[in-house]
N, C-alpha and C positions, 0 to 999 in steps of 0.2 A: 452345800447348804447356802451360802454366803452367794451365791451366781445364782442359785432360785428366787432368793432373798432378793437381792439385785434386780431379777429380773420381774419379780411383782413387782418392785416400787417403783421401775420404771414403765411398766405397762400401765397403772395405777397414775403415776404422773400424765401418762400421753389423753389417759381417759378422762382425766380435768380439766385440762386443756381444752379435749375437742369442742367442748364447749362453746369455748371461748371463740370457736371459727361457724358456728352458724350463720349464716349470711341472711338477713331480715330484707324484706321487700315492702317500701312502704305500699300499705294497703290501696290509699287512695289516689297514688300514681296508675294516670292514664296505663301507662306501660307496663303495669305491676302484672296481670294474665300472661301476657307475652314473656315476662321476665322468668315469672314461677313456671312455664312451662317449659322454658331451654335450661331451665334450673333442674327439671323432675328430668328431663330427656335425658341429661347426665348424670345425672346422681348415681347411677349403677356404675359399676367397675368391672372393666373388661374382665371376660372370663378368660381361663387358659387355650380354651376352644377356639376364642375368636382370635389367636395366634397364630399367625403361621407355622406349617411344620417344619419342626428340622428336616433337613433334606437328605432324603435317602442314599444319594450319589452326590457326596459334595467337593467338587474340583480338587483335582489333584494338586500338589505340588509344581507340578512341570506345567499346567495348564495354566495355574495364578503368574509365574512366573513369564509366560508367551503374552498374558493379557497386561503384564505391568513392561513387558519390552515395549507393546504397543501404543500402552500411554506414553512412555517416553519416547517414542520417535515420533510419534504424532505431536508431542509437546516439542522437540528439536525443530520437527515443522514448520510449527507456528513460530519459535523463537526466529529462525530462517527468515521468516515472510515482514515480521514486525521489523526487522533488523534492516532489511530493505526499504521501509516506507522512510521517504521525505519528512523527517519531524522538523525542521526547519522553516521556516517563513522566508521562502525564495525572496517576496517581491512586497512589502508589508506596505506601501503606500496603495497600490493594487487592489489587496486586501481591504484594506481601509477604507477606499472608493467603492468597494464590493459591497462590503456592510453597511455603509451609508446610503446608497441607491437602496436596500432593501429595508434600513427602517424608516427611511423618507416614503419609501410604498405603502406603509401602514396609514391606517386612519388615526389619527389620534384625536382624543377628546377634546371640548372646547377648554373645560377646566385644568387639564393638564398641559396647555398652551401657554396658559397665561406667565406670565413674567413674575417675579418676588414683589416688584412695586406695584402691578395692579394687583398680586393677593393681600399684599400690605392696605393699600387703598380701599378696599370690598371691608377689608377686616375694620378700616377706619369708620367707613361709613355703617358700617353696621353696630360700632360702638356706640355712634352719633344718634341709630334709630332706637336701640336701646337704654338710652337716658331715660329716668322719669321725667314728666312736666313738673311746670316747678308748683308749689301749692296751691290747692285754691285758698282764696280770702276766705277768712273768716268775718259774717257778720254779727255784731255784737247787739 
């Protein structure tokens, strides 16, 4: 009795709730048709049909077992191959000269050339065009 009891009030609870989760679209956003329509597109809830079936023949013991030896020799593999690669920095001024030939190749911007004192300077003079003038006279 007490686990029926239980079980209204908490079905009873979830159904007050849902409420509270309707998602509103405002009306007069552009976007609001496109919204409400991948809204409506979902709103069903997959049926058990659209499930895959359990499988009629589903691998044996011995076969899961042959397929997880494979993962791990093939993962021994890769540890092999990783374990072998050079992760050190043979020759790093090389390097260095490498990387700098290849971002001196790029174009860069006129803006992002400029030095701290000429953006200091642009910022000055632009403080300079943004002054007010000074009053005009009043005639009395």
């Amino acid at each position: 009795m007490t686990v029926a009891l239980a079980g209204l009030g908490l079905g009873l609870g979830l159904t007050a709730c849902a409420g509270s989760f309707v998602a509103e679209t405002d009306a007069q956003s552009p976007l609001a048709p496109r919204v409400q329509q991948i809204v409506d597109a979902h709103r069903v809830y997959p049926r058990w049909s659209d499930f895959p079936a359990t499988p009629t023949d589903p691998p044996r013991p011995i076969e899961l077992a042959a397929r997880v030896e494979t993962l791990n020799a093939s993962g021994a593999a890769l540890d092999g191959e990783a374990a072998r690669l050079q992760w050190t920095l043979s020759d790093p001024e090389a390097f260095a000269v490498q990387v700098n030939r290849r971002i001196q190749a790029l174009p860069v911007s006129p803006t992002s050339a400029q030095t701290r004192e000429e953006i200091e300077a642009l910022a000055e003079r632009l403080r300079q065009r943004s002054t007010a003038p000074p009053p005009v006279p009043r005639r009395h």
